[in-house]
VOZA-48296 format. One record per residue (C-alpha): x, y, z. Coordinates in steps of 0.02 Angstrom, whole numbers. Layout:
# VOZA-48296
<r u="X" v="Y" w="Z"/>
...
# end
This chain:
# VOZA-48296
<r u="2496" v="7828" w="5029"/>
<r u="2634" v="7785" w="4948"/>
<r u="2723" v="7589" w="4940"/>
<r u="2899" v="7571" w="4925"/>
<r u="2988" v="7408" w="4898"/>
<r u="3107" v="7356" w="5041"/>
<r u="3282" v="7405" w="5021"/>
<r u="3372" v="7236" w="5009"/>
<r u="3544" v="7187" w="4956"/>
<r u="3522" v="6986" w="4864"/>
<r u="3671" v="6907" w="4771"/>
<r u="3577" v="6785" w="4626"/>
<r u="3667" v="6601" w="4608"/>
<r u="3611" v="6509" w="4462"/>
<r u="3443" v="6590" w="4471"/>
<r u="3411" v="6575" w="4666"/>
<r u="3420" v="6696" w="4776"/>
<r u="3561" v="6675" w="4932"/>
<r u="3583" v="6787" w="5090"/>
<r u="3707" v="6793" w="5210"/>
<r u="3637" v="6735" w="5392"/>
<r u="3689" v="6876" w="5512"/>
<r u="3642" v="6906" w="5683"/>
<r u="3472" v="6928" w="5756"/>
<r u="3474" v="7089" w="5795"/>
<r u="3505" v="7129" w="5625"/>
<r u="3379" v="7031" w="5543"/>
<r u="3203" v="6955" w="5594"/>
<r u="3135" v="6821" w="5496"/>
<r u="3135" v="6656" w="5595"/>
<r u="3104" v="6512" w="5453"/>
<r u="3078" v="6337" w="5438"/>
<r u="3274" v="6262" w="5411"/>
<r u="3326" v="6379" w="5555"/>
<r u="3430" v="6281" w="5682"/>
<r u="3413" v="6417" w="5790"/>
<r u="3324" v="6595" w="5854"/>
<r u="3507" v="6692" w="5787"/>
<r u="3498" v="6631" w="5604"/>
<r u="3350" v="6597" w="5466"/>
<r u="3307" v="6517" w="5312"/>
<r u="3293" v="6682" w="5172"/>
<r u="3164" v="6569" w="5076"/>
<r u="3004" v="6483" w="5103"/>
<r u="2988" v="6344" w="4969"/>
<r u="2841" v="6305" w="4867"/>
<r u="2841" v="6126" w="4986"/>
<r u="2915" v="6122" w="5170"/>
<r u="2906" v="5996" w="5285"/>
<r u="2975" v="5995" w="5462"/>
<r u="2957" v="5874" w="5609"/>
<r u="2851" v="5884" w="5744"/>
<r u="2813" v="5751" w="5866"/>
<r u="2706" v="5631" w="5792"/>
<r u="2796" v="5643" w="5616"/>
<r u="2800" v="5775" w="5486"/>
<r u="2690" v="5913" w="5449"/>
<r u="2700" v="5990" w="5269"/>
<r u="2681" v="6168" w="5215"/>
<r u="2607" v="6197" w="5033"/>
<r u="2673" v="6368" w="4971"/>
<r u="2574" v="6396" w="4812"/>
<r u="2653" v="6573" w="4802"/>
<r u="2811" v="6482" w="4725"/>
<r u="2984" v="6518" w="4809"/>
<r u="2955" v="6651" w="4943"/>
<r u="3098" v="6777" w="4963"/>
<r u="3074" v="6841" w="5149"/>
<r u="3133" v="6994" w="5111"/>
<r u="3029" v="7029" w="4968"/>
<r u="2872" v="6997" w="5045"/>
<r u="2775" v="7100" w="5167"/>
<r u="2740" v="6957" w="5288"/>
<r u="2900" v="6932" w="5322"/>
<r u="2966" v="7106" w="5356"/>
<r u="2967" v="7197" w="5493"/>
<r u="2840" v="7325" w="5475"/>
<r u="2825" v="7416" w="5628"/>
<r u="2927" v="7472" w="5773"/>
<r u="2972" v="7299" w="5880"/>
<r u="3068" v="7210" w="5745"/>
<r u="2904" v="7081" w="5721"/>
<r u="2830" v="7019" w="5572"/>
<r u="2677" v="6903" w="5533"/>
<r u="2802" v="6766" w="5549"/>
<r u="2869" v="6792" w="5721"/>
<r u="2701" v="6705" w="5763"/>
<r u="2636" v="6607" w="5613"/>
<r u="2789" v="6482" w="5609"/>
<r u="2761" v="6350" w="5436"/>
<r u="2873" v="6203" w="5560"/>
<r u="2707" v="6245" w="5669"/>
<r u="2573" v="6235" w="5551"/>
<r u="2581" v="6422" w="5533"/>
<r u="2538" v="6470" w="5693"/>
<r u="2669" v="6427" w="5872"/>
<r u="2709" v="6278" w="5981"/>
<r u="2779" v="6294" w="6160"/>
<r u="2917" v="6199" w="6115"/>
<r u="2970" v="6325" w="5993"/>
<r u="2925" v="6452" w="6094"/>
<r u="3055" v="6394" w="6230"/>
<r u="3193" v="6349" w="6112"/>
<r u="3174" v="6532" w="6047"/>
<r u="3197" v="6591" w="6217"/>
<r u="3345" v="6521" w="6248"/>
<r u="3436" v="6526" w="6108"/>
<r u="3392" v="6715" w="6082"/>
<r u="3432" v="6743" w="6290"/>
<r u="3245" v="6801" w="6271"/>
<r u="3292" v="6934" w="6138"/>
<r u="3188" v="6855" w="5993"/>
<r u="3061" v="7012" w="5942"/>
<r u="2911" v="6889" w="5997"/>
<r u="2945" v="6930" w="6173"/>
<r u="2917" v="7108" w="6152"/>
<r u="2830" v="7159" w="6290"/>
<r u="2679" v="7241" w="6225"/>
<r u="2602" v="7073" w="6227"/>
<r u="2733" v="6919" w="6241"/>
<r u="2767" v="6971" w="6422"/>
<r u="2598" v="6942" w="6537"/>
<r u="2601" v="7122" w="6561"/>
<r u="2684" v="7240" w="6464"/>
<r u="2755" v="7345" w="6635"/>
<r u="2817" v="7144" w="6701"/>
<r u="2959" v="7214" w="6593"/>
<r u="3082" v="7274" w="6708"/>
<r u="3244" v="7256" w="6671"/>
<r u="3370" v="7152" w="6525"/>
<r u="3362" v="7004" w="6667"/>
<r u="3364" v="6830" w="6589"/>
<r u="3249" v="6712" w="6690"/>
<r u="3252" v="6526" w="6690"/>
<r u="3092" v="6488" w="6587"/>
<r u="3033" v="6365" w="6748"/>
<r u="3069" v="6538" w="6848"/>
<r u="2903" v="6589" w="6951"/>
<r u="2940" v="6765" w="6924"/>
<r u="2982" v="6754" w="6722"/>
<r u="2856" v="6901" w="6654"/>
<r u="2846" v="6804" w="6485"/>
<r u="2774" v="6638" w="6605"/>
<r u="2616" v="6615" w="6508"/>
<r u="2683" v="6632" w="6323"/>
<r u="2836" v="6513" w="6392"/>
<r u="2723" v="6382" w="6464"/>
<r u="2567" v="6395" w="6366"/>
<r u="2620" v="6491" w="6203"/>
<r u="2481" v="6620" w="6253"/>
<r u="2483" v="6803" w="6154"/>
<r u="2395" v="6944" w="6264"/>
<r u="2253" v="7040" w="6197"/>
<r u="2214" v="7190" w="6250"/>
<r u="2022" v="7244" w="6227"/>
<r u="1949" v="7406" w="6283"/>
<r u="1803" v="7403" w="6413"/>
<r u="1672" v="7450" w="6385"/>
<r u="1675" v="7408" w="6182"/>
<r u="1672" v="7574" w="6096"/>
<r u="1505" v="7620" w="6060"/>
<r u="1416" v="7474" w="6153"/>
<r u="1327" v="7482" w="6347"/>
<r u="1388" v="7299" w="6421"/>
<r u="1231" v="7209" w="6479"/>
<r u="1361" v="7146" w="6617"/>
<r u="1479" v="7214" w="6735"/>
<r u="1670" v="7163" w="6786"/>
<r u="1625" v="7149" w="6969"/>
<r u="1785" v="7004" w="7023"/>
<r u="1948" v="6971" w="6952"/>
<r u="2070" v="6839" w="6999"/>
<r u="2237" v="6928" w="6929"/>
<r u="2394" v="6812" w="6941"/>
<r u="2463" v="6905" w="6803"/>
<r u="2455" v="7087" w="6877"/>
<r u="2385" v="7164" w="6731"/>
<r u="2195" v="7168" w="6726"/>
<r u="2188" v="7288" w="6889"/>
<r u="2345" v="7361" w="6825"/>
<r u="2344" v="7565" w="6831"/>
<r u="2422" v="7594" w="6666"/>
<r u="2347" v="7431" w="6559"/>
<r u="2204" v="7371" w="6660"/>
<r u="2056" v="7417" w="6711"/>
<r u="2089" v="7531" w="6807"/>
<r u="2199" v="7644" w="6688"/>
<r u="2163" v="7788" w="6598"/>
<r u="2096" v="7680" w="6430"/>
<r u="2015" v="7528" w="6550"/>
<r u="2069" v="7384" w="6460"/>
<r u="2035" v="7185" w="6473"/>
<r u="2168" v="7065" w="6444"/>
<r u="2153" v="6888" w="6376"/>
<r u="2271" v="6764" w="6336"/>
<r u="2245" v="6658" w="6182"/>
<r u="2348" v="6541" w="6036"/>
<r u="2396" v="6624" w="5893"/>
<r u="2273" v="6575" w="5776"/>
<r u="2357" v="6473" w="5590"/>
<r u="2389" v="6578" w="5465"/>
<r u="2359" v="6458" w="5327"/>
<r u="2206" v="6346" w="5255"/>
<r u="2112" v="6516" w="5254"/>
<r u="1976" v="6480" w="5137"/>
<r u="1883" v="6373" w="5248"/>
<r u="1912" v="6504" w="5373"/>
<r u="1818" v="6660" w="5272"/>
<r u="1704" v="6536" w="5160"/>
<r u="1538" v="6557" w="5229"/>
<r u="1426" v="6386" w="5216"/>
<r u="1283" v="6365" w="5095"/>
<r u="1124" v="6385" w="5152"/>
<r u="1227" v="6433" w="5335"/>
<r u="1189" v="6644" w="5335"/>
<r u="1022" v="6684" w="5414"/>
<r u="910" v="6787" w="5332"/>
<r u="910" v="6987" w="5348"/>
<r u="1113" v="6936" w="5420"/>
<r u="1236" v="7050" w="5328"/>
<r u="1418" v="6997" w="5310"/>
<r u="1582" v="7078" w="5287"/>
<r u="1638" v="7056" w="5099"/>
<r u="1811" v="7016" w="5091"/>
<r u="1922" v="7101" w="4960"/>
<r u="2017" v="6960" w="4889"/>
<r u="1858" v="6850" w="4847"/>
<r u="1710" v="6951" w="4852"/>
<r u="1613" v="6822" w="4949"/>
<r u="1523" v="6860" w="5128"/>
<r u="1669" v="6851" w="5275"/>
<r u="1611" v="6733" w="5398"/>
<r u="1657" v="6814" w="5550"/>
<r u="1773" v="6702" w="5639"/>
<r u="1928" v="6745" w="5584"/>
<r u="1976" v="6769" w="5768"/>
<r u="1915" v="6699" w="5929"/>
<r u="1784" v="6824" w="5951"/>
<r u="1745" v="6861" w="5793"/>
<r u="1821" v="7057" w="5803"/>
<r u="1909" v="7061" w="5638"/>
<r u="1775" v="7060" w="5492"/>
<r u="1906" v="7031" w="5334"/>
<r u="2076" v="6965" w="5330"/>
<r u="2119" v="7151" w="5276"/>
<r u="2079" v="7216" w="5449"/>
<r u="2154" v="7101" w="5540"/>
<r u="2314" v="7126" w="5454"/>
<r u="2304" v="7317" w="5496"/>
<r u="2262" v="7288" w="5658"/>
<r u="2410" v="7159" w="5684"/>
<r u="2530" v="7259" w="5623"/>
<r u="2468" v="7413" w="5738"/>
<r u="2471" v="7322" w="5904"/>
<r u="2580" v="7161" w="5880"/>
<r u="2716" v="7245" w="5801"/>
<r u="2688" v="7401" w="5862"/>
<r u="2671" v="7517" w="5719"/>
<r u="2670" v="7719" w="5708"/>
<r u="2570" v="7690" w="5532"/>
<r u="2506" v="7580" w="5440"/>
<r u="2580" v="7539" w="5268"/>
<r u="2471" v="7564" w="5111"/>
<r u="2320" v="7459" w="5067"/>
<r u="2443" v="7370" w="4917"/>
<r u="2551" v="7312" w="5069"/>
<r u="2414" v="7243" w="5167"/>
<r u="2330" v="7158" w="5008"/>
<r u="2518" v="7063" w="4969"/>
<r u="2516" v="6985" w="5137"/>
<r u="2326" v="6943" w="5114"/>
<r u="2366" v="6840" w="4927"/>
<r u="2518" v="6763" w="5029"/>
<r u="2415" v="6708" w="5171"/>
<r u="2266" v="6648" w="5062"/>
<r u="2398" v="6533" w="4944"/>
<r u="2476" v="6420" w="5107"/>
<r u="2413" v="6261" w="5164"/>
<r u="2485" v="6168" w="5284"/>
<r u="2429" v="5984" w="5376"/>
<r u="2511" v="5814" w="5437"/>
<r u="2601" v="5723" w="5272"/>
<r u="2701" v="5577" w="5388"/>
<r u="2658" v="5487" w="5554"/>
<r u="2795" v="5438" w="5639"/>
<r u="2683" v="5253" w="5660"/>
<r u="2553" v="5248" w="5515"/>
<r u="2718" v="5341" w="5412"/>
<r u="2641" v="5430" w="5242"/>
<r u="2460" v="5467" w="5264"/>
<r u="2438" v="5462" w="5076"/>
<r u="2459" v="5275" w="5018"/>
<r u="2318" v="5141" w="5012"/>
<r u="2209" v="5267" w="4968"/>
<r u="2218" v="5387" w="5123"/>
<r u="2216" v="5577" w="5072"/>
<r u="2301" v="5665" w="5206"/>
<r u="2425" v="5815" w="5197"/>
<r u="2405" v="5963" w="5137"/>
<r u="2361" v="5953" w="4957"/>
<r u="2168" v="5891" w="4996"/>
<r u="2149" v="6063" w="5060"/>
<r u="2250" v="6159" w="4921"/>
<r u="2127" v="6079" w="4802"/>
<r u="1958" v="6030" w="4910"/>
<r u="1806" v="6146" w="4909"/>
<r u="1776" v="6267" w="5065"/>
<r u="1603" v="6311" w="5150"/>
<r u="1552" v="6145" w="5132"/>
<r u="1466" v="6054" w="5296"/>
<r u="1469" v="5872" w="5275"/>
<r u="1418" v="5834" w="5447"/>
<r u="1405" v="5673" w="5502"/>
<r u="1550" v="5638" w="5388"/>
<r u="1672" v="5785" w="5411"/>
<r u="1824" v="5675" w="5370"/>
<r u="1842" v="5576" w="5218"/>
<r u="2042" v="5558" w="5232"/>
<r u="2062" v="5393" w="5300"/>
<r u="1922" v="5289" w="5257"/>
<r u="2005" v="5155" w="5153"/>
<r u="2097" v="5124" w="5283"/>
<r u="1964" v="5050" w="5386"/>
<r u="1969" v="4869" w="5341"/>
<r u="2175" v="4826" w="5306"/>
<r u="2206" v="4662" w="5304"/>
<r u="2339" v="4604" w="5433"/>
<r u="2481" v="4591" w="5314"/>
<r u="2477" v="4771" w="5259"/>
<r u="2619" v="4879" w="5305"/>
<r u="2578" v="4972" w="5467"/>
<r u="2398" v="4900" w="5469"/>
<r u="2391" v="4913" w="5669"/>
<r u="2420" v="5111" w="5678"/>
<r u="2309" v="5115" w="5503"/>
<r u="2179" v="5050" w="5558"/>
<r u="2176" v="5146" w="5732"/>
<r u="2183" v="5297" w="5632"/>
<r u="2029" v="5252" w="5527"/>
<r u="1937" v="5196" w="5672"/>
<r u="1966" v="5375" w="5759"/>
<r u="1900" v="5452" w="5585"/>
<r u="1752" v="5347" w="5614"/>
<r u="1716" v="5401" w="5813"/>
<r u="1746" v="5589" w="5764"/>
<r u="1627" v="5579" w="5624"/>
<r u="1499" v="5461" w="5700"/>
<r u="1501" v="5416" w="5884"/>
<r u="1339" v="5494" w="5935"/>
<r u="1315" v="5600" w="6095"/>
<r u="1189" v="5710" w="6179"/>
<r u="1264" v="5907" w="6158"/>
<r u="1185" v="6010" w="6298"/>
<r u="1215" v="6162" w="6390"/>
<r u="1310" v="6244" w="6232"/>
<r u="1280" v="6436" w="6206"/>
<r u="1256" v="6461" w="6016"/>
<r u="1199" v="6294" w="5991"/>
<r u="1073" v="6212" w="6094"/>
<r u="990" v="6408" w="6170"/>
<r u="961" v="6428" w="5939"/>
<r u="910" v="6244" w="5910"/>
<r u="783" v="6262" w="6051"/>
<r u="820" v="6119" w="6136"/>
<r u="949" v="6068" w="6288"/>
<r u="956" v="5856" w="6231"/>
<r u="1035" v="5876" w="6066"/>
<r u="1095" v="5715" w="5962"/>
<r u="1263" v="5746" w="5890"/>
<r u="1454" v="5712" w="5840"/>
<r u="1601" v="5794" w="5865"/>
<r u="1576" v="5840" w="5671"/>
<r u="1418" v="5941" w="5730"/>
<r u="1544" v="6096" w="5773"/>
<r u="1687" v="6040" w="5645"/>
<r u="1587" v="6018" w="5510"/>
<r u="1688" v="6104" w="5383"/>
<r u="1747" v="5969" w="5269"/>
<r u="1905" v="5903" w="5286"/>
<r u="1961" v="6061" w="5385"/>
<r u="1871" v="6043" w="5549"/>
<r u="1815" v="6200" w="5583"/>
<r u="1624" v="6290" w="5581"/>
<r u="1546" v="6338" w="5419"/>
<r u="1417" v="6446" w="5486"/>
<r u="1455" v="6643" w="5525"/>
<r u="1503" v="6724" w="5666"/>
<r u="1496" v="6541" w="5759"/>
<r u="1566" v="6565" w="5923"/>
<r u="1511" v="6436" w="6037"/>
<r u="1512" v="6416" w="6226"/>
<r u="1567" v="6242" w="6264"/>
<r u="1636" v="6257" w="6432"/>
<r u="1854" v="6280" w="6384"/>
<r u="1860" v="6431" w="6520"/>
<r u="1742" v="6397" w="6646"/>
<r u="1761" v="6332" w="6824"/>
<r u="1638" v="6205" w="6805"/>
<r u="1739" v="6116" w="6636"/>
<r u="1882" v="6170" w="6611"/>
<r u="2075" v="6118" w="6625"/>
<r u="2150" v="6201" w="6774"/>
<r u="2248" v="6344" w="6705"/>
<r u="2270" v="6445" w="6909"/>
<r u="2395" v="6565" w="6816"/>
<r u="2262" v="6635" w="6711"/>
<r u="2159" v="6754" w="6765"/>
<r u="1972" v="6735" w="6804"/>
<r u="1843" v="6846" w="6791"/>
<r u="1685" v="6869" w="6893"/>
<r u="1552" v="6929" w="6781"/>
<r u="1359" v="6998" w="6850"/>
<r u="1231" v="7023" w="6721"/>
<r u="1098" v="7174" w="6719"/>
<r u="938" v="7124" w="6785"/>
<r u="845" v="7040" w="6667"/>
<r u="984" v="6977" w="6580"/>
<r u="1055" v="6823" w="6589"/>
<r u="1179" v="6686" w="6480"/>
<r u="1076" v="6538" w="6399"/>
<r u="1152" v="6401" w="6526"/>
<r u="1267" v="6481" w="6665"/>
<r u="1152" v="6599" w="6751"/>
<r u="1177" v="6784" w="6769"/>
<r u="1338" v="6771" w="6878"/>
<r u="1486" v="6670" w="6795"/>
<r u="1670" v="6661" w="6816"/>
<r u="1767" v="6635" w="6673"/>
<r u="1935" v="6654" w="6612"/>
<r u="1903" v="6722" w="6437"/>
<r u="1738" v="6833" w="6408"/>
<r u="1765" v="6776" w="6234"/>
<r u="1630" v="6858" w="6112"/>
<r u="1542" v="6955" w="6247"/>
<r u="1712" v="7071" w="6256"/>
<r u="1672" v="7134" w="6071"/>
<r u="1459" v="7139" w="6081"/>
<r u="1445" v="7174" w="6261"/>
<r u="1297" v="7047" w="6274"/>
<r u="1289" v="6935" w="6440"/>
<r u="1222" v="6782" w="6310"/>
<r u="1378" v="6807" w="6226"/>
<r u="1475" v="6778" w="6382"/>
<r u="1630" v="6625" w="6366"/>
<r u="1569" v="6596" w="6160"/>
<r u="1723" v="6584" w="6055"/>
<r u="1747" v="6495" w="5882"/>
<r u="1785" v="6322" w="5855"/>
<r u="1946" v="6334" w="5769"/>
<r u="2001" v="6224" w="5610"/>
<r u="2080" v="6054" w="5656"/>
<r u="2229" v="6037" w="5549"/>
<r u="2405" v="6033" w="5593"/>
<r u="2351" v="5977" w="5770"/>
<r u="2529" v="5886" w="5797"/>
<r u="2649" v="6029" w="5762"/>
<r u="2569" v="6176" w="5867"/>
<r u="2521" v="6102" w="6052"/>
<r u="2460" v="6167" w="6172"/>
<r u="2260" v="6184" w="6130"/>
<r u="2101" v="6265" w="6171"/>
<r u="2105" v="6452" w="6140"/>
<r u="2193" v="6470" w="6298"/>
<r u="2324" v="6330" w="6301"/>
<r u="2243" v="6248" w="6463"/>
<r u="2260" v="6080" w="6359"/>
<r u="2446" v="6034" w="6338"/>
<r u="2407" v="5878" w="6222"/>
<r u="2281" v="5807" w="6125"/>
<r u="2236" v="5666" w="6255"/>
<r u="2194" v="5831" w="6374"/>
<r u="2074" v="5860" w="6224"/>
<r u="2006" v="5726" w="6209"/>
<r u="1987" v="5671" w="6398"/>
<r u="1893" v="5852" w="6416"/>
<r u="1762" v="5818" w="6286"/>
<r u="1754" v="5642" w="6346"/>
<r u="1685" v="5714" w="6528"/>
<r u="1607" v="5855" w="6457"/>
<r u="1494" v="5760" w="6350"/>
<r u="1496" v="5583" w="6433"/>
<r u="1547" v="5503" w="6265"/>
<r u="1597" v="5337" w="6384"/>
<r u="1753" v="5309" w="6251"/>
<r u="1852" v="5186" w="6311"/>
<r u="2029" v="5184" w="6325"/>
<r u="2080" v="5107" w="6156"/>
<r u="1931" v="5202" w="6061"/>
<r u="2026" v="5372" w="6163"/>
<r u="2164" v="5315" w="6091"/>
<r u="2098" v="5295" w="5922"/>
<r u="2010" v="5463" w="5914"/>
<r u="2196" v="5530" w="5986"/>
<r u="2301" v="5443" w="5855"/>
<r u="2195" v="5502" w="5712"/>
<r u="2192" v="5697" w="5773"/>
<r u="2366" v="5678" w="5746"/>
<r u="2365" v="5630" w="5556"/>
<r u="2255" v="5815" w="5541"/>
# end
């Protein structure tokens, strides 16, 4: 197959390139320095920063000045007018906030390309006409991307190849689309659709770096392209994708809709681009720069830190000098709030129990842990062991946030079979991994996702049932009886915020 450059027209000024911001329907990309869903930035820099609202978050480009419309990821490469950056914004860690999400709506009168309603309306048929609803409108179609910055995945049912261990027998449907007769389960192609965050597009290493010692034996991993090392299988929620390759093919077939894919030179550019950008917190808006008194924050301990590394109890290392501040020093209140949250992440012990993929394989239910037991990956926050989908309770009726317009499924399990914890009948609002394996004991497991960025990319949990980080951190709080009390809450809140 053959690659041919994009046909662009660039006037060159003292050795940058400038373009001329036109309308939206003309162009795609939708930047960091936009001031609005009709114009964009042409460039990414090699640094951007951009509020959010707990301070700044910062970008690292290490590509060097990005030309949009040079590079694959930001070009439209299939039928919908998309590209990777519709939905991996850098002003939102690369990955999508609601609050972007809304201003896009209006300012585009809902004609940005990430409502396309293949999967930014709750149902691609909810599409019925050029109407412009109010985004508090009951009847919007795009409700659960306005309101919880949800993408809809479409998975087929059975998985090809695979006999389920569990049947489909209930759905709760508020979004008309998993009985649906053309998308559902009851079309043609019986599909399942779930509703999950668009996963960051940036810090990737410790994403696909598998731990040392972590792979069991006789396990065989993907081997991705660009490094050569084992994939670790959780580049997505459910582990599906098995290289960053594939998922960009697959993205570009059913995100943006296209009638081919481009050549495997195409798909390997946006791969190097992805695999060069890091992005964190750089500024508080109360502790200010999280890298004075000896505080390593931002971005750049990423660009430069080692991946696959599990340094569980002591996951984060970022704000330990902050810990004993005399009075005097400049913002030594906020300081040392965010160094004592560093300290109850990393070592504020608690029994884990009732977790699928971790207490059912350490063969025991009273397990002594931290909250760096499932972000263990060092200064990144997410899991260093493959294919580590976990079932900690976000979906379920038992834990989880209210979220009544998503929908909920009512799942039976063969006899004999049964999930580690939840019995052989469970209702849940995301199968998670069991969509992909068909396994009942892989019923609700999804990964836990890297931590950083946290302030520029609410709302949280795969399915956005959390719309801040105190919703986090009150959930794991109950879940796990930590008994924090309100100031050490507060702590643990203020320092997920410096991630």
């Amino acid at each position: 197959m053959r690659c041919k450059a994009p046909s662009v027209t660039l006037l060159f000024l003292f050795g940058v390139a400038t373009m001329t911001t036109v309308p939206l329907a003309a162009q795609i990309p939708w930047l960091p320095g936009s001031t609005s869903a009709i114009t964009f930035s042409p460039f990414l820099l090699p640094s951007e920063t951009d509020p959010n609202p707990t301070g700044l978050g910062q970008t690292l480009n290490q590509n060097g000045l990005t030309i949009a419309a040079l590079n694959p990821f930001f070009q439209a490469l299939g039928t919908n007018g998309r590209t990777c950056a519709t939905c991996h914004q850098p002003s939102n860690s690369m990955s999508m906030s609601v609050s972007t999400v809304q201003q896009r709506y209006n300012l585009s009168h809902g004609q940005d390309p990430l409502f396309a309603a293949v999967d930014g309306a709750n149902c691609p048929d909810a599409v019925t006409s050029s109407k412009f609803y109010a985004i508090n409108d009951p009847n919007n179609p795009h409700s659960l991307l306005l309101n919880r910055a949800l993408i809809r995945i479409g998975l087929p049912w059975p998985p090809k190849g695979i006999t389920p261990e569990f049947s489909i027998v209930g759905v709760s449907d508020p979004t008309h689309c998993e009985l649906n007769t053309t998308y559902g389960l009851l079309s043609k192609t019986p599909t399942v659709s779930v509703y999950r965050r668009s996963l960051m597009a940036a810090n990737l290493k410790y994403v696909t770096t598998v731990g040392k010692g972590a792979t069991s034996p006789g396990q065989v991993l993907a081997i991705d392209p660009y490094t050569g090392l084992p994939e670790s299988g959780n580049i997505m929620y459910d582990g599906r994708e098995p290289t960053l390759q594939h998922q960009a093919m697959d993205a570009i077939l059913t995100h943006a809709q296209a009638s081919s894919l481009p050549c495997a030179a195409i798909i390997q550019q946006i791969v190097d681009f992805e695999n060069n950008i890091y992005t964190a917190q750089a500024s508080d808006n109360q502790a200010q720069s999280l890298t004075v008194l000896g505080a390593s924050g931002g971005p750049g301990t990423l660009a430069n830190g080692q991946a696959g590394i599990a340094a569980a109890p002591n996951t984060f290392s970022l704000y330990a000098s902050w810990a004993n501040l005399p009075p005097s020093a400049p913002q030594e209140q906020q300081r040392s709030s965010v160094a004592r949250g560093e300290a109850i992440f990393n070592g504020r012990p608690f029994i884990i129990s009732n977790v699928a993929g971790i207490n059912d394989l350490a063969g025991t239910n009273l397990l002594p842990g931290t909250c760096a037991t499932c972000h263990a990956n060092t200064n990144a926050g997410n899991d260093v062991h493959p294919q580590a989908q976990l079932d900690e309770g976000t979906s379920e009726s038992q834990f989880g946030l209210p979220a009544s317009d998503l929908p909920m499924f009512y799942l039976v399990c063969d006899a004999g079979k049964s999930t580690p914890f939840n019995g052989s009948k469970v209702w849940t609002r995301d199968p998670g991994l069991a969509l992909i394996t068909g396994k009942c004991a892989d019923i609700g497991k999804v990964k836990s996702a890297q931590l950083r960025g946290l302030a520029g990319r609410a709302p949280y949990f795969h399915d956005g049932s959390a719309a801040g980080l105190s919703d986090v951190v009150n959930f794991y709080n109950k879940r796990f009886s930590l008994n924090l009390s309100r100031q050490e809450m507060q702590d643990l809140i203020n320092f997920l915020n410096t991630l």
